[in-house]
PyMOL Python script that loads the backbone (N, CA, C, O; Angstrom):
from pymol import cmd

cmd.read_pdbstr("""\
ATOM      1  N   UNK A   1       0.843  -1.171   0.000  1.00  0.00           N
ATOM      2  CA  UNK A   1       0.000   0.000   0.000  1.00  0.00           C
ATOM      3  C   UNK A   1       0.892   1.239   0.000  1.00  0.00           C
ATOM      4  O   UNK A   1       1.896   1.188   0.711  1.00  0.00           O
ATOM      5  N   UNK A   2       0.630   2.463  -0.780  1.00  0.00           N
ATOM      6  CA  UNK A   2       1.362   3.582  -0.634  1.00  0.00           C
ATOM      7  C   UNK A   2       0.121   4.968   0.161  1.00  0.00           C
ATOM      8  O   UNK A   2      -1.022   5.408   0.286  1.00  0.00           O
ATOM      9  N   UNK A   3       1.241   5.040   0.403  1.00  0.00           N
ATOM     10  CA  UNK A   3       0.737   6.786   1.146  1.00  0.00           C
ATOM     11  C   UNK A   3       1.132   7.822   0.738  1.00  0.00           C
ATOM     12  O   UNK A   3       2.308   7.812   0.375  1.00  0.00           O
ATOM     13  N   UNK A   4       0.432   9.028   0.625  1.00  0.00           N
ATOM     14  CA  UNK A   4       0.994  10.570  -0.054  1.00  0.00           C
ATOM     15  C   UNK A   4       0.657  11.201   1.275  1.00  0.00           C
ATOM     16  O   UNK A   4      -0.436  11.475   1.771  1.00  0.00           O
ATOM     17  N   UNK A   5       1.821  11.348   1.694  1.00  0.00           N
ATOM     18  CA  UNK A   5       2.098  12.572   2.802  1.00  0.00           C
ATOM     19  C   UNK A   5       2.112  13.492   2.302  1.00  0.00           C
ATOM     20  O   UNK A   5       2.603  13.612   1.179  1.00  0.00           O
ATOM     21  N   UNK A   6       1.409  14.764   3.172  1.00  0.00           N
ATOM     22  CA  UNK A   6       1.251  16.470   2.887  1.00  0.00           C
ATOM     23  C   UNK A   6       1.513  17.035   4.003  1.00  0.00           C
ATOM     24  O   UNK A   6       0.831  17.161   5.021  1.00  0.00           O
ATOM     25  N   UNK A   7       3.009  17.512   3.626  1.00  0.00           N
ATOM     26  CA  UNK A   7       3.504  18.185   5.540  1.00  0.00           C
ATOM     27  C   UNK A   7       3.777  19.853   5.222  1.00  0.00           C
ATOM     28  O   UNK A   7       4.232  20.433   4.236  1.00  0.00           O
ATOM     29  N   UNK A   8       3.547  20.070   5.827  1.00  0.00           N
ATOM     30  CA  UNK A   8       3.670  22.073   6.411  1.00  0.00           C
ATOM     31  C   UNK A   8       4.833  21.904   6.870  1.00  0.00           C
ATOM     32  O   UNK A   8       4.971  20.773   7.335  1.00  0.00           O
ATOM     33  N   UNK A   9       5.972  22.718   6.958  1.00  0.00           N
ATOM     34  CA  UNK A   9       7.372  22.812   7.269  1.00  0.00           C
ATOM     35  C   UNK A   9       7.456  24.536   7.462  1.00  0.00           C
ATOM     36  O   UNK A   9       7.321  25.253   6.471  1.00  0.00           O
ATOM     37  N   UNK A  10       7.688  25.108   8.797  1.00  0.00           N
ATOM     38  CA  UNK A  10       7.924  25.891   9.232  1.00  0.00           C
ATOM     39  C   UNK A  10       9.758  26.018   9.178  1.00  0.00           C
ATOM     40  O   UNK A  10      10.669  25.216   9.382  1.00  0.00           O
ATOM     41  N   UNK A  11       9.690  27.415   8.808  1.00  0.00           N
ATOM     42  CA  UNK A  11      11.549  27.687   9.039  1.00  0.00           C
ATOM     43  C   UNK A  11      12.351  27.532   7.726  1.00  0.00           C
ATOM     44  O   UNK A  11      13.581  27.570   7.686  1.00  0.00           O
ATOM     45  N   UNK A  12      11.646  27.376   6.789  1.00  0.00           N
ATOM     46  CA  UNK A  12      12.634  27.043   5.514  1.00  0.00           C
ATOM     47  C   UNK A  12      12.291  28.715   4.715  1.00  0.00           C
ATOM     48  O   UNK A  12      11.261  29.383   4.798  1.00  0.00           O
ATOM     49  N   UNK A  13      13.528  29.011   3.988  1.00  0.00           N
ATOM     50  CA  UNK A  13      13.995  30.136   3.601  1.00  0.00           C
ATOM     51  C   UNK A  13      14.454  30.152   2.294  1.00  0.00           C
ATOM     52  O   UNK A  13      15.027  31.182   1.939  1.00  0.00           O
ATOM     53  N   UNK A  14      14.330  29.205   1.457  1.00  0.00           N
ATOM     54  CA  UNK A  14      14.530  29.181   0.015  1.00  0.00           C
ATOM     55  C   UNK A  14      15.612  28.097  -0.252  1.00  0.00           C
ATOM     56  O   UNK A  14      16.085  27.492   0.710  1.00  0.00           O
ATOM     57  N   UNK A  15      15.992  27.849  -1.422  1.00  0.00           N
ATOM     58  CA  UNK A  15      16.563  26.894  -1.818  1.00  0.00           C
ATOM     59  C   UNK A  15      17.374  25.972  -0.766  1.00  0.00           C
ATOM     60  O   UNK A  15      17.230  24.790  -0.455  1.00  0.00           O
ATOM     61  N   UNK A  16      18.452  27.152  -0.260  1.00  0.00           N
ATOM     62  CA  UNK A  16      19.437  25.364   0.982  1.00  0.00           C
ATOM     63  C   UNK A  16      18.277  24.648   1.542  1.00  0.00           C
ATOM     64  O   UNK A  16      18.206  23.422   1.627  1.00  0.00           O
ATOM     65  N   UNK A  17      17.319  25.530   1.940  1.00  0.00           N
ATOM     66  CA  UNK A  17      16.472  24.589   3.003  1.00  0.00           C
ATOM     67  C   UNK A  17      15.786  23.794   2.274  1.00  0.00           C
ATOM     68  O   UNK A  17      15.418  22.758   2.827  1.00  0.00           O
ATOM     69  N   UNK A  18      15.436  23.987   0.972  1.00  0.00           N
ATOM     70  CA  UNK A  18      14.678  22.695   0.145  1.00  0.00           C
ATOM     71  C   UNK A  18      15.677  21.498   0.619  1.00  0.00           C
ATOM     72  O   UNK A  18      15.426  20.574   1.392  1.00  0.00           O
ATOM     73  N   UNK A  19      17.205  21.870  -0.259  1.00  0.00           N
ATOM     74  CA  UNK A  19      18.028  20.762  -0.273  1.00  0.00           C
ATOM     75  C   UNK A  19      18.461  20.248   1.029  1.00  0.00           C
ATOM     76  O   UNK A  19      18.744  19.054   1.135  1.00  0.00           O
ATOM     77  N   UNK A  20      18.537  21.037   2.019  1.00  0.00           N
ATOM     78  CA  UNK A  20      18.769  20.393   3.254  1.00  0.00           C
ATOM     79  C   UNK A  20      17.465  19.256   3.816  1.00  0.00           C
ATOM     80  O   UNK A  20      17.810  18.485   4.711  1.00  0.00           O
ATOM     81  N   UNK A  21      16.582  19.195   3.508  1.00  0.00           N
ATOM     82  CA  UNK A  21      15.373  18.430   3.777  1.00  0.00           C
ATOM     83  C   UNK A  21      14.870  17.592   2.745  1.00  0.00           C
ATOM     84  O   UNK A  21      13.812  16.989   2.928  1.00  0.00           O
ATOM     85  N   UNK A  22      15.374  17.505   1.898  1.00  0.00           N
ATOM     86  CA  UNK A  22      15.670  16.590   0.459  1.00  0.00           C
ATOM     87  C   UNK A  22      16.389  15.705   0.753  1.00  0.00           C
ATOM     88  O   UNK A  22      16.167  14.536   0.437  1.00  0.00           O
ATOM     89  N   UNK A  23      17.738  16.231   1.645  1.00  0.00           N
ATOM     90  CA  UNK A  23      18.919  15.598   1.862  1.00  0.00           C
ATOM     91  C   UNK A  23      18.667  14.274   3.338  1.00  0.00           C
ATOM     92  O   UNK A  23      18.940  13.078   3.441  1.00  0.00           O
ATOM     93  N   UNK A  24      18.119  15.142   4.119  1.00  0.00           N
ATOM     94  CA  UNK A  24      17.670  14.370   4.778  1.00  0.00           C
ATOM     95  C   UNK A  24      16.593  13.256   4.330  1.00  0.00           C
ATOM     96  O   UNK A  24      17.068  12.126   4.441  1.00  0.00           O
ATOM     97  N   UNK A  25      15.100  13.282   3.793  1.00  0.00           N
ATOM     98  CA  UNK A  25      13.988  12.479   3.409  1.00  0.00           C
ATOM     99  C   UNK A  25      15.114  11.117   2.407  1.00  0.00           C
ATOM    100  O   UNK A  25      14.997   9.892   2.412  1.00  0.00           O
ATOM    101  N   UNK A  26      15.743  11.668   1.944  1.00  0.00           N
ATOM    102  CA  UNK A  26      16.907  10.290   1.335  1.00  0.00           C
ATOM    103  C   UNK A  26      17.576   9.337   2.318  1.00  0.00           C
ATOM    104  O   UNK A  26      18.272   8.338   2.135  1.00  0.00           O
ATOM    105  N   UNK A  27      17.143   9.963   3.434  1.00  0.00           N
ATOM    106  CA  UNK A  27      17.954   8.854   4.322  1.00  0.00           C
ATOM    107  C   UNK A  27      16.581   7.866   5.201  1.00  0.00           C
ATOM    108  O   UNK A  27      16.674   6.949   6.017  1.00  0.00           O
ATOM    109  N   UNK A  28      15.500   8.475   4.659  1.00  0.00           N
ATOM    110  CA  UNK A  28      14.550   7.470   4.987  1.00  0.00           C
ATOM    111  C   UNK A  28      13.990   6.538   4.400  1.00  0.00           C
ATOM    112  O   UNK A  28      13.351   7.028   3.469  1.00  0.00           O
ATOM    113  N   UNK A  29      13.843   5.128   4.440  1.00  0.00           N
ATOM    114  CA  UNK A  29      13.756   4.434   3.362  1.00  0.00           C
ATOM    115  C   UNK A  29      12.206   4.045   3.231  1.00  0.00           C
ATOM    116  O   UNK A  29      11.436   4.238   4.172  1.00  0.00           O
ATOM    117  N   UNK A  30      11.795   3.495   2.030  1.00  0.00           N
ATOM    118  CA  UNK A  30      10.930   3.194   1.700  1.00  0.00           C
ATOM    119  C   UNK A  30       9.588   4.646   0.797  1.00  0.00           C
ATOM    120  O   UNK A  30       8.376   4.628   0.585  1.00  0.00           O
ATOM    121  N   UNK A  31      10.566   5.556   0.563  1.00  0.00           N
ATOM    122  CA  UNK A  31      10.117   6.903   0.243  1.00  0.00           C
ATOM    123  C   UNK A  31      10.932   6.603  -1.428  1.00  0.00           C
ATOM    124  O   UNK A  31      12.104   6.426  -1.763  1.00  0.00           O
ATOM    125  N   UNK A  32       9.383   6.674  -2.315  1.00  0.00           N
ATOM    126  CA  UNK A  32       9.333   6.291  -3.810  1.00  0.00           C
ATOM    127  C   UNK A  32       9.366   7.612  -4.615  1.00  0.00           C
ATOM    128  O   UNK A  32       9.965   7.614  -5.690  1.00  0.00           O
ATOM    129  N   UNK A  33       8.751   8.756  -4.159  1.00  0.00           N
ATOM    130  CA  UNK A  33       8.673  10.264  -4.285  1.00  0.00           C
ATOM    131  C   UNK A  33       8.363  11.225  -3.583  1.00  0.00           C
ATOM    132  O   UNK A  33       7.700  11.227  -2.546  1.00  0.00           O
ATOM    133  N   UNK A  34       8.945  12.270  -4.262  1.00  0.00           N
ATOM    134  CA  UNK A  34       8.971  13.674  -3.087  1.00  0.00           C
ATOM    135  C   UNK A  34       9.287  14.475  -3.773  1.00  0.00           C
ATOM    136  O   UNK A  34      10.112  14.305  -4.671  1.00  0.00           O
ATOM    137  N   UNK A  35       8.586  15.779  -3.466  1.00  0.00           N
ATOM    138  CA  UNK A  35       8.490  17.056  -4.045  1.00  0.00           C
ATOM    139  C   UNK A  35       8.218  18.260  -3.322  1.00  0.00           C
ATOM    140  O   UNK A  35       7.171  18.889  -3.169  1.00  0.00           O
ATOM    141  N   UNK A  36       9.621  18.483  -2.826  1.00  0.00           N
ATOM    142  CA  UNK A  36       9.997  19.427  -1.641  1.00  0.00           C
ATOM    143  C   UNK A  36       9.810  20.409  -2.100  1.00  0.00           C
ATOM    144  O   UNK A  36      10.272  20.365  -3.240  1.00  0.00           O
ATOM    145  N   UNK A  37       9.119  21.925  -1.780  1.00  0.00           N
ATOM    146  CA  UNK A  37       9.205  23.383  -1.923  1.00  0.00           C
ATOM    147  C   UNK A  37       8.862  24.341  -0.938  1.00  0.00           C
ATOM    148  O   UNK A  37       7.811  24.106  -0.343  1.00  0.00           O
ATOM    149  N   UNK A  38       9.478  25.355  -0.618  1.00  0.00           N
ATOM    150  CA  UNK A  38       9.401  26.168   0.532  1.00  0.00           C
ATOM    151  C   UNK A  38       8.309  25.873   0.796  1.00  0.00           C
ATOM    152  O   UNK A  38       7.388  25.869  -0.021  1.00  0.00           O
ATOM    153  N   UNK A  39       8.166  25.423   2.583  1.00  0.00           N
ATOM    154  CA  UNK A  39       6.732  25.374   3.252  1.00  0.00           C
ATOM    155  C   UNK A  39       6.228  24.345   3.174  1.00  0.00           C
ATOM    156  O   UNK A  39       5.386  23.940   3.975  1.00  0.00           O
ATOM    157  N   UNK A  40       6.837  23.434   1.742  1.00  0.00           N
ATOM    158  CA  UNK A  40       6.012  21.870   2.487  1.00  0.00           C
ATOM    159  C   UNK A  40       6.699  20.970   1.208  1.00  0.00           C
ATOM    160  O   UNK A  40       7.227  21.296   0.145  1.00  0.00           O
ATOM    161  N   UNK A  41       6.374  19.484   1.963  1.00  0.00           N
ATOM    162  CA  UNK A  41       6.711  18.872   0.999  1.00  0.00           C
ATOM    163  C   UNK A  41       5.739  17.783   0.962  1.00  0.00           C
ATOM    164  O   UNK A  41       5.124  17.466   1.980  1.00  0.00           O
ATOM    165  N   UNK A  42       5.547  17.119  -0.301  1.00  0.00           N
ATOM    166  CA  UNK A  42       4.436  16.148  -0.574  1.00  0.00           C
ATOM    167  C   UNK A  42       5.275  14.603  -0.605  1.00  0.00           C
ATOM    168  O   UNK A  42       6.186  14.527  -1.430  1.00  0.00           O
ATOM    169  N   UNK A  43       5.015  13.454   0.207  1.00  0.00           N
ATOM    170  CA  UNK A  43       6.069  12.790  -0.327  1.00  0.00           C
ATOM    171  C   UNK A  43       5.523  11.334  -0.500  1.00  0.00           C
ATOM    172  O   UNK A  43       4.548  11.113   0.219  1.00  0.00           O
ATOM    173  N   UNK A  44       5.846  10.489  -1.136  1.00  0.00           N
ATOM    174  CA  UNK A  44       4.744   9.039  -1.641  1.00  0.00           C
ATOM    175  C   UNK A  44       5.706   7.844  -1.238  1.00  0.00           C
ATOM    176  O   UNK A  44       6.699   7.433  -1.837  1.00  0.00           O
ATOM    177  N   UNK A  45       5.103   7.379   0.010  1.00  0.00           N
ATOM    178  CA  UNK A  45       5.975   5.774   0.425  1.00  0.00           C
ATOM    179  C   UNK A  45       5.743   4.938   0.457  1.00  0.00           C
ATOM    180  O   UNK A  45       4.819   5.026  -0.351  1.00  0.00           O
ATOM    181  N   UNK A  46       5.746   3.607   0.824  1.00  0.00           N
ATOM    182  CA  UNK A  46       5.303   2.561   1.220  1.00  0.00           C
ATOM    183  C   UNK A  46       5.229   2.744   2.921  1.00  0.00           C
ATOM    184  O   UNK A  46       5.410   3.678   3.702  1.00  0.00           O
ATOM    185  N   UNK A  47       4.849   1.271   3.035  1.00  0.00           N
ATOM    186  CA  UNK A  47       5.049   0.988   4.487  1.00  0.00           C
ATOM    187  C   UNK A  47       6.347   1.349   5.034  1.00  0.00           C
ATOM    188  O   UNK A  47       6.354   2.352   5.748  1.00  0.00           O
ATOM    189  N   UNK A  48       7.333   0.802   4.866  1.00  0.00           N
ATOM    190  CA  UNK A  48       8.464   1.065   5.432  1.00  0.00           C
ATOM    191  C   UNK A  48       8.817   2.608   6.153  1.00  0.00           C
ATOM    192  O   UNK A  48       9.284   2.749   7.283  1.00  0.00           O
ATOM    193  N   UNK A  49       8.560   3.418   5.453  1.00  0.00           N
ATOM    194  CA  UNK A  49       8.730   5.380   6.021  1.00  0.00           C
ATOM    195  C   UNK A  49       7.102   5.092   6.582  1.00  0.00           C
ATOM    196  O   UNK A  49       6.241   4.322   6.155  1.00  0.00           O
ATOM    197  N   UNK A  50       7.095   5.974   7.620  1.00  0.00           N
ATOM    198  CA  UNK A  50       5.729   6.204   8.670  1.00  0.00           C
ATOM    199  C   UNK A  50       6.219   8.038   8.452  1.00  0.00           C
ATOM    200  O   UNK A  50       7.364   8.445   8.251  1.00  0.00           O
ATOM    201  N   UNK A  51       4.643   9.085   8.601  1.00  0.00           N
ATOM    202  CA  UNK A  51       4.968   9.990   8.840  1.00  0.00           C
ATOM    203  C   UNK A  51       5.787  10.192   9.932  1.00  0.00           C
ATOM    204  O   UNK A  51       6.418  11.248   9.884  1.00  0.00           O
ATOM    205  N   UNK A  52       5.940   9.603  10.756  1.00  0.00           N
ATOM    206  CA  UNK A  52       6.979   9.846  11.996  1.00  0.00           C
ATOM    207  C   UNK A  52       8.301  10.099  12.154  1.00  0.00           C
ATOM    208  O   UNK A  52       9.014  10.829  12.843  1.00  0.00           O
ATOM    209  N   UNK A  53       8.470   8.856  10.876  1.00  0.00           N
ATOM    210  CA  UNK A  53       9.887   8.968  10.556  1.00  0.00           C
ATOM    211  C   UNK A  53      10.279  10.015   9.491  1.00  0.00           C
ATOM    212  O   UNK A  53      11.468  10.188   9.223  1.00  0.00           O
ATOM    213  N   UNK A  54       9.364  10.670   8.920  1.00  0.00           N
ATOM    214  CA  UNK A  54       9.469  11.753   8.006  1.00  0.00           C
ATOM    215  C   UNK A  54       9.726  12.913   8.995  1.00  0.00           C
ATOM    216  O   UNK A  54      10.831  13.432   9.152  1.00  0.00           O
ATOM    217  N   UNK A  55       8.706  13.234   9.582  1.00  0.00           N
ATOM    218  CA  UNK A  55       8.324  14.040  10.375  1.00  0.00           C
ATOM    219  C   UNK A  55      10.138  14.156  11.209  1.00  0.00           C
ATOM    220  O   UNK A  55      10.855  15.047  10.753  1.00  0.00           O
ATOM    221  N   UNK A  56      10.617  13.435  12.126  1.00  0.00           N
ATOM    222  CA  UNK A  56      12.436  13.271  12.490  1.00  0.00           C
ATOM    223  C   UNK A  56      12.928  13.669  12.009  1.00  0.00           C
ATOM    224  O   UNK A  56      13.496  14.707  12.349  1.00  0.00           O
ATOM    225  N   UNK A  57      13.081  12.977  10.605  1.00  0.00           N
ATOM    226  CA  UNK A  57      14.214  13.265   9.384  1.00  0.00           C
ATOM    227  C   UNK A  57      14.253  15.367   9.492  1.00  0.00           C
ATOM    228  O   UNK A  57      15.101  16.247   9.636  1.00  0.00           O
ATOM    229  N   UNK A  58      12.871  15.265   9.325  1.00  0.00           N
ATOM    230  CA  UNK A  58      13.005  17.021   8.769  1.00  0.00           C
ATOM    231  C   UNK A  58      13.060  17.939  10.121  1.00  0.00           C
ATOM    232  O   UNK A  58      13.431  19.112  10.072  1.00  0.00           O
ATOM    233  N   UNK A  59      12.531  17.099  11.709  1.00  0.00           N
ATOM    234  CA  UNK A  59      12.755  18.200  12.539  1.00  0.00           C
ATOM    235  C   UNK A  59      14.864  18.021  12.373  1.00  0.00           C
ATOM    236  O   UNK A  59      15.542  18.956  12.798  1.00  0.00           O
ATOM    237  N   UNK A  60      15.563  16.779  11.748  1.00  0.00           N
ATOM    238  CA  UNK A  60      16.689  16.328  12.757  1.00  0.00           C
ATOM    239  C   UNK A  60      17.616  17.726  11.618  1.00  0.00           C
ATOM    240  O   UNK A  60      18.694  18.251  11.897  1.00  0.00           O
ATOM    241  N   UNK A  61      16.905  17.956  10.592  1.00  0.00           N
ATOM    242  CA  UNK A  61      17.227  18.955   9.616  1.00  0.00           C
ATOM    243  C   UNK A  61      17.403  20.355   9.947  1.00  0.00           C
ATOM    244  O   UNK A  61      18.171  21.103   9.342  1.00  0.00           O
ATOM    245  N   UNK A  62      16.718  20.667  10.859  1.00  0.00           N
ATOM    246  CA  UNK A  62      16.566  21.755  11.826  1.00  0.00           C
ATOM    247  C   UNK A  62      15.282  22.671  11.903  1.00  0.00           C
ATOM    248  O   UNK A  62      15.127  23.776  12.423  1.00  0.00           O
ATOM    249  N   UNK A  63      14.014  21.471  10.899  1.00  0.00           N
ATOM    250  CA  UNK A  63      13.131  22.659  10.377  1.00  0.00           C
ATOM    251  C   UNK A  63      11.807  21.802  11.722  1.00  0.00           C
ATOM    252  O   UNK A  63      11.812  20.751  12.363  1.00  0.00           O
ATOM    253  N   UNK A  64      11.041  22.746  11.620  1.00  0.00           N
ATOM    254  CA  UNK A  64       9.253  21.633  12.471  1.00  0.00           C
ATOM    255  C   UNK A  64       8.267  21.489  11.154  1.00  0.00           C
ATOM    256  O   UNK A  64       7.966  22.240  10.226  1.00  0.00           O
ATOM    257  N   UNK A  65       7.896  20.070  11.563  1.00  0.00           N
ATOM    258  CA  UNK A  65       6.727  20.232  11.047  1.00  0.00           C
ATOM    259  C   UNK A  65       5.361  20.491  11.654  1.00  0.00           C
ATOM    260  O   UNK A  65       4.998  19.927  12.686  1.00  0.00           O
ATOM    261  N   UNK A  66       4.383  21.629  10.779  1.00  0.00           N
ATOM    262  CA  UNK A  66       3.612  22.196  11.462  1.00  0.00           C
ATOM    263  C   UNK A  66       2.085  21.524  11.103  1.00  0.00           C
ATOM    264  O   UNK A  66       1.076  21.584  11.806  1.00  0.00           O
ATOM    265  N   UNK A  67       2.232  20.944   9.932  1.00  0.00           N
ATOM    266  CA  UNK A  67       0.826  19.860   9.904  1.00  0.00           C
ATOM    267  C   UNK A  67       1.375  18.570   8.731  1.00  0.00           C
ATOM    268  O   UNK A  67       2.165  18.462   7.794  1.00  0.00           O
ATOM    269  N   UNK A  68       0.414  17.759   9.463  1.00  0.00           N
ATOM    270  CA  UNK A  68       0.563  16.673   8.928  1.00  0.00           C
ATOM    271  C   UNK A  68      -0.333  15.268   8.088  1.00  0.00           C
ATOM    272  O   UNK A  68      -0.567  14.194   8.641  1.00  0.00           O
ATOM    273  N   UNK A  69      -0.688  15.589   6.801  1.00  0.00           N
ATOM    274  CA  UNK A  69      -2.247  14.939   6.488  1.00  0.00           C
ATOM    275  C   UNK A  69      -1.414  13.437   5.410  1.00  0.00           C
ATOM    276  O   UNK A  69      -0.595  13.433   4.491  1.00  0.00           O
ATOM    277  N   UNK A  70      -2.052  12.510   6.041  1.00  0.00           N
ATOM    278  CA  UNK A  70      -2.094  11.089   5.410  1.00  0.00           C
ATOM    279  C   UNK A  70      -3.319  10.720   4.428  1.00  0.00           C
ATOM    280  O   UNK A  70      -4.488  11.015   4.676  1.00  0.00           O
ATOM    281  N   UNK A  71      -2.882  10.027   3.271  1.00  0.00           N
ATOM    282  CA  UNK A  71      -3.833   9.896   2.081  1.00  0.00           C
ATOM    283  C   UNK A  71      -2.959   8.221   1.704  1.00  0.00           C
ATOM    284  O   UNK A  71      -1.924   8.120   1.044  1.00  0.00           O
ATOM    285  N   UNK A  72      -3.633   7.216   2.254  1.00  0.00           N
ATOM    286  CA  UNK A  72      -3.131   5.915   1.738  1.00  0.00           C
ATOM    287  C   UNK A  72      -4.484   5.667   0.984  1.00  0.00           C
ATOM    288  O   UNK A  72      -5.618   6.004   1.326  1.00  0.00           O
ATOM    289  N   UNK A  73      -3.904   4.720  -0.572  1.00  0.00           N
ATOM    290  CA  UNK A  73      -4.495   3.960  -1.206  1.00  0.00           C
ATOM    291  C   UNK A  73      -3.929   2.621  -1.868  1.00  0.00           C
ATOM    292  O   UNK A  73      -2.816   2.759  -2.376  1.00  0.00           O
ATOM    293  N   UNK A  74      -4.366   1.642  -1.932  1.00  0.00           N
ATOM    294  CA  UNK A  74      -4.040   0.037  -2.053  1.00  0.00           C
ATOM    295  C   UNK A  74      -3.418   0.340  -3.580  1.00  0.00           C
ATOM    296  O   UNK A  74      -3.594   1.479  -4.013  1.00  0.00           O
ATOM    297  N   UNK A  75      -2.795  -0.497  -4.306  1.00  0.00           N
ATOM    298  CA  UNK A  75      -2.493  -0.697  -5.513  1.00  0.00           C
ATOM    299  C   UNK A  75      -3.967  -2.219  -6.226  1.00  0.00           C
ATOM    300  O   UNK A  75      -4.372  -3.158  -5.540  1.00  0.00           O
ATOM    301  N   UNK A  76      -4.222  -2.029  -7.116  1.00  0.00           N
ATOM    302  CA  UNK A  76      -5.556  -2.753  -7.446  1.00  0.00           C
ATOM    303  C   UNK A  76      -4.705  -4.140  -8.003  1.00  0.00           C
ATOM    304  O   UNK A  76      -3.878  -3.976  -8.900  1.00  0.00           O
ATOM    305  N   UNK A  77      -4.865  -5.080  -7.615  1.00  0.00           N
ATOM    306  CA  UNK A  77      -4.329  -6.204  -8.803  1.00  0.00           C
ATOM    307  C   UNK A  77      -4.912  -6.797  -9.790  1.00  0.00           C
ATOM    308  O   UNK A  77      -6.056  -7.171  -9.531  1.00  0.00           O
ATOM    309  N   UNK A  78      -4.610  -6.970 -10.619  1.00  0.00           N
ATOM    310  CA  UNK A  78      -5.051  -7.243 -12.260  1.00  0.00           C
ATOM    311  C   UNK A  78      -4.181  -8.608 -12.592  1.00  0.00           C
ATOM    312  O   UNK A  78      -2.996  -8.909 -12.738  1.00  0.00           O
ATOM    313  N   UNK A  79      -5.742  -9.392 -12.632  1.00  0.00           N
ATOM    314  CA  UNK A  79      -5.635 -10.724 -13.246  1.00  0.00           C
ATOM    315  C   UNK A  79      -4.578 -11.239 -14.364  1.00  0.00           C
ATOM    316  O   UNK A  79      -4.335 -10.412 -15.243  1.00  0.00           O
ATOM    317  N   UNK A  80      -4.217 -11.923 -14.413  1.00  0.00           N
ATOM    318  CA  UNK A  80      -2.964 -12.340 -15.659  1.00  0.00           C
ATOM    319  C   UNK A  80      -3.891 -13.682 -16.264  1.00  0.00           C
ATOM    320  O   UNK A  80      -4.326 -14.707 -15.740  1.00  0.00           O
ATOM    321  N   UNK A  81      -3.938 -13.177 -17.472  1.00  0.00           N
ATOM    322  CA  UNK A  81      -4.867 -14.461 -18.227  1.00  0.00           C
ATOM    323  C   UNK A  81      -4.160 -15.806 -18.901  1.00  0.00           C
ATOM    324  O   UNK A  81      -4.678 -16.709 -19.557  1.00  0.00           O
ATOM    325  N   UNK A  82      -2.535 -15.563 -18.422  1.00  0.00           N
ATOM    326  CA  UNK A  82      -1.592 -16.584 -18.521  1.00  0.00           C
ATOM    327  C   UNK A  82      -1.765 -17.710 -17.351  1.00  0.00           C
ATOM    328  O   UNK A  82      -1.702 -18.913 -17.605  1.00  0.00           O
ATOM    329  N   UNK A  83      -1.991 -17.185 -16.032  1.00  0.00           N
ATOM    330  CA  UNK A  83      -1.829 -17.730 -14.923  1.00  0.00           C
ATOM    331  C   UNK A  83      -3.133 -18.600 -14.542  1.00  0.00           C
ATOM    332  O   UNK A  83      -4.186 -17.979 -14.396  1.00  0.00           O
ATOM    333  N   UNK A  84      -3.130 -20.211 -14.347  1.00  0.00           N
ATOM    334  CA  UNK A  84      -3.935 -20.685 -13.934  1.00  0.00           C
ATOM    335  C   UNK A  84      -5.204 -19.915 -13.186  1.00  0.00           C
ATOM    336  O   UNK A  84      -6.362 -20.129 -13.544  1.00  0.00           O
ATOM    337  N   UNK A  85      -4.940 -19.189 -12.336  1.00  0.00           N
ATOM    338  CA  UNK A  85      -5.898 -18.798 -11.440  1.00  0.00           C
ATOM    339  C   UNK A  85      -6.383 -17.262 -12.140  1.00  0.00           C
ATOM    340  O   UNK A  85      -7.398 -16.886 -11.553  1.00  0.00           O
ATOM    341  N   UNK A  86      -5.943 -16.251 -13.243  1.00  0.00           N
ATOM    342  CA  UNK A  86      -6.249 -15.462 -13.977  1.00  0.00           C
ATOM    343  C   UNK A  86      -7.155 -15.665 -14.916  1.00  0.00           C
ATOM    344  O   UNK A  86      -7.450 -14.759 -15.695  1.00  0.00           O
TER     345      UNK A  86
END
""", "prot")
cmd.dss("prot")
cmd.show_as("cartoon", "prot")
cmd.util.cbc("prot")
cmd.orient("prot")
């Protein structure tokens, strides 16, 4: 299952602070995309990254996060008409 995190990030000031919190979200794993810009970043994981551990990464960056909204949806599976059971 993936999730699209939508976080508010207080304290960022233009570009370093994108990359400084870019820099960090790379060290969390299981994070497939992200699209950091002053004030927030949107980011799409699996299980493995929890907002929590997002949420660390970017306070350990030096910034807070000031809100935090979760949007999980399943991936659908589609029959294979090769496969016995398809």
């Amino acid at each position: 299952m993936l999730t699209t995190t939508q976080l508010q990030i207080a304290g960022m000031n233009g570009v370093h602070a994108v990359r400084a919190i870019e820099t960090a979200l790379v060290m969390v794993q299981g994070i497939t995309l992200m699209e950091v810009r002053v004030g927030n970043a949107t980011i799409e994981h699996d299980g493995r990254a929890t907002s929590e551990a997002l949420r660390t990464a970017i306070e350990i960056a030096g910034f807070e996060v000031t809100d935090c909204r979760e949007e999980k949806r399943g991936l659908r599976v589609i029959s294979d008409p090769a496969t016995p059971d398809g």
